[in-house]
BALOBA-1460 file (C-alpha; in Angstrom, 3 decimals):
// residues 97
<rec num="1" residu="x" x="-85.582" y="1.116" z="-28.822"/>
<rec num="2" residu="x" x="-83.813" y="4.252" z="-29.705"/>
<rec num="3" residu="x" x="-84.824" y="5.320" z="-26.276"/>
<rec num="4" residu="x" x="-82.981" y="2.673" z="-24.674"/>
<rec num="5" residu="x" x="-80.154" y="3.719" z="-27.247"/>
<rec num="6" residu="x" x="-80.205" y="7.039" z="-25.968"/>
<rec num="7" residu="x" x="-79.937" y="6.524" z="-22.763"/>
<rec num="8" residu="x" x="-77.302" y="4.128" z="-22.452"/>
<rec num="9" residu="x" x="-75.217" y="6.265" z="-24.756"/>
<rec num="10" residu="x" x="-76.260" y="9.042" z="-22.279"/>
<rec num="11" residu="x" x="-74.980" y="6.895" z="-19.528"/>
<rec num="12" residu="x" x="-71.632" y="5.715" z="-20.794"/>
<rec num="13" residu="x" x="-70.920" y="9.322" z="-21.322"/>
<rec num="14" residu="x" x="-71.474" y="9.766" z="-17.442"/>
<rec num="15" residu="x" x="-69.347" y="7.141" z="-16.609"/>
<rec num="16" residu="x" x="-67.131" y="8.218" z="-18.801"/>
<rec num="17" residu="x" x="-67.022" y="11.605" z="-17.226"/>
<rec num="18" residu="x" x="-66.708" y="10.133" z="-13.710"/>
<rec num="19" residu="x" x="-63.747" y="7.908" z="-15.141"/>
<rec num="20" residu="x" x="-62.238" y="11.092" z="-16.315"/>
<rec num="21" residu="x" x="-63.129" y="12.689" z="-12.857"/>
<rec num="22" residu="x" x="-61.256" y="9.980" z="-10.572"/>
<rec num="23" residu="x" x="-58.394" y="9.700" z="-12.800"/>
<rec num="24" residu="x" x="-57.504" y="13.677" z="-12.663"/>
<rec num="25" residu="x" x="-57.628" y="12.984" z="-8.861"/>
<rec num="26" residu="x" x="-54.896" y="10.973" z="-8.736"/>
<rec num="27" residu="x" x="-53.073" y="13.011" z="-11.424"/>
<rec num="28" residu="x" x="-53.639" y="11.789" z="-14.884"/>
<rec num="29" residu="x" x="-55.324" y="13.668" z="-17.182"/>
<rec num="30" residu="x" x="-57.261" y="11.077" z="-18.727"/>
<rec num="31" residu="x" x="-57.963" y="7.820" z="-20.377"/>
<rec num="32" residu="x" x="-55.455" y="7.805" z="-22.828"/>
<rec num="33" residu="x" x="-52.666" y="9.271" z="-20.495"/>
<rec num="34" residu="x" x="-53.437" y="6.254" z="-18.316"/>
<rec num="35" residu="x" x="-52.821" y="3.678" z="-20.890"/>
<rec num="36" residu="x" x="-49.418" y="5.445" z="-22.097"/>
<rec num="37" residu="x" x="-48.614" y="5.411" z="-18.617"/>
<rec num="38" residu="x" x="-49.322" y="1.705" z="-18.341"/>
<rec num="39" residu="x" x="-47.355" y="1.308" z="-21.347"/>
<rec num="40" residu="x" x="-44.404" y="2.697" z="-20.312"/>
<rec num="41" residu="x" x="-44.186" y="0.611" z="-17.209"/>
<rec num="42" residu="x" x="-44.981" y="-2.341" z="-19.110"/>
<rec num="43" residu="x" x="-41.978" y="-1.988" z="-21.326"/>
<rec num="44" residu="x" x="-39.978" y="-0.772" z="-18.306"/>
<rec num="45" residu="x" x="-40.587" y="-3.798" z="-16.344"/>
<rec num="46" residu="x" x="-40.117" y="-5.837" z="-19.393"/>
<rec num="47" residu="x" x="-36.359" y="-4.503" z="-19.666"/>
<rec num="48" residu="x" x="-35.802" y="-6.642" z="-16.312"/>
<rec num="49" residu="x" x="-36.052" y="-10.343" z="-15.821"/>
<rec num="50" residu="x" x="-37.289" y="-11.970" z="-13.222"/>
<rec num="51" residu="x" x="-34.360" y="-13.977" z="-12.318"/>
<rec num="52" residu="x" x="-32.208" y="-10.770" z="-12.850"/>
<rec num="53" residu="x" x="-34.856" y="-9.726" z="-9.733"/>
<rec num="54" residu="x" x="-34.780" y="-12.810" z="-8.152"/>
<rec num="55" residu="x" x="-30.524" y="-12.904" z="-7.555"/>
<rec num="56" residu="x" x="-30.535" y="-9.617" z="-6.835"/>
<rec num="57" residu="x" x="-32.932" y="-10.300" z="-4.250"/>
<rec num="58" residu="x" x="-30.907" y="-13.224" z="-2.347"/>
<rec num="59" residu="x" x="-27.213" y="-11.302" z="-3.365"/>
<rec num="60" residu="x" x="-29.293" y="-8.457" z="-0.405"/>
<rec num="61" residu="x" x="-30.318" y="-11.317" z="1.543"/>
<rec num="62" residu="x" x="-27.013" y="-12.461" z="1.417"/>
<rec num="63" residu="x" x="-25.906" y="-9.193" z="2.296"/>
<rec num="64" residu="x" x="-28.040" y="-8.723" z="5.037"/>
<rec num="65" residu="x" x="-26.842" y="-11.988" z="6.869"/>
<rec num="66" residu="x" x="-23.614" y="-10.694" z="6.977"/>
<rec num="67" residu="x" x="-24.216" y="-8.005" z="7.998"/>
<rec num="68" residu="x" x="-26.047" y="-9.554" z="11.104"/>
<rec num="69" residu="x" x="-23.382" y="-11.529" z="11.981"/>
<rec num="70" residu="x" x="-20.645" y="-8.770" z="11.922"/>
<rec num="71" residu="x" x="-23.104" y="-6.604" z="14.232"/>
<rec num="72" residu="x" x="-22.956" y="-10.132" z="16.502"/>
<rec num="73" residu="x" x="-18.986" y="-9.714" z="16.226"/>
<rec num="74" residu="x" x="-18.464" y="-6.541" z="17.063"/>
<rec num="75" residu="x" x="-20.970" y="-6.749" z="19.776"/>
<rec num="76" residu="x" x="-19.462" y="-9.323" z="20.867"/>
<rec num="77" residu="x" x="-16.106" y="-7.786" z="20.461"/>
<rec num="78" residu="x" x="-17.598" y="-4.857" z="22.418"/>
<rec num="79" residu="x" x="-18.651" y="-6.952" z="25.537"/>
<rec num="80" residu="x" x="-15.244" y="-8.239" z="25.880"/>
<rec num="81" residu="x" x="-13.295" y="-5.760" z="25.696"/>
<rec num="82" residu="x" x="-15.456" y="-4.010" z="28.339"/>
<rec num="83" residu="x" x="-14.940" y="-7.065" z="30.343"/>
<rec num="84" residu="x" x="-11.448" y="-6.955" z="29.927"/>
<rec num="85" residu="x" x="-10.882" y="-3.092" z="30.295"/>
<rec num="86" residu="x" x="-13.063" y="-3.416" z="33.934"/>
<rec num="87" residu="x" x="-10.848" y="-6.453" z="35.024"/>
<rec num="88" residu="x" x="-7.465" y="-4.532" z="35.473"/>
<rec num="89" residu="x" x="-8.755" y="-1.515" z="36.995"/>
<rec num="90" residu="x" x="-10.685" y="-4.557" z="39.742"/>
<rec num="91" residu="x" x="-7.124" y="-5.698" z="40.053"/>
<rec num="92" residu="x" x="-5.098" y="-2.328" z="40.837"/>
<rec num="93" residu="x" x="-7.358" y="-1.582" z="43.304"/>
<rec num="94" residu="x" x="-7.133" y="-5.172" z="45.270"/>
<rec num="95" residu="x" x="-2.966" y="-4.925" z="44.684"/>
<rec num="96" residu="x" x="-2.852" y="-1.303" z="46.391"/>
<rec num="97" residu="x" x="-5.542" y="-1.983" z="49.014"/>
């Protein structure tokens, strides 16, 4: 039994290690650090409610429609007045010709 004792203590430790390994890989320093970390954002993301996130979502939404539609304008806008600036020129030259 204490066998068995030892060598799953010998095996968390391992683990452990490796844990501590994959976490310095992507740049926390261990255990610990990672659960501050996780604490932080926790209380971070707390600080903002969902339906604060959920009207600022549709207020860019919004946004973004508009924004569509004034590109649709002003293309628009751009078409015709390239229509109409090619129409007199068609005109001169069919007066003087």
């Amino acid at each position: 039994m204490s066998i068995d004792i030892t060598r799953d203590a010998e095996e968390l430790s391992r683990y452990y290690s490796e844990l501590g390994r994959r976490l310095a890989q992507n740049g926390v320093r261990n255990v610990g650090e990672l659960i501050a970390a996780y604490e932080q954002l926790r209380r971070a993301l707390d600080a903002v409610s969902r339906q604060e996130i959920g009207w600022a979502a549709e207020q860019a939404q919004r946004l973004v429609e508009r924004l569509v539609q004034m590109d649709t304008t002003l293309q628009t806008l751009r078409r015709l007045k390239e229509t109409l600036g090619r129409a007199p020129a068609a005109s001169h030259s069919a007066a003087g010709g």
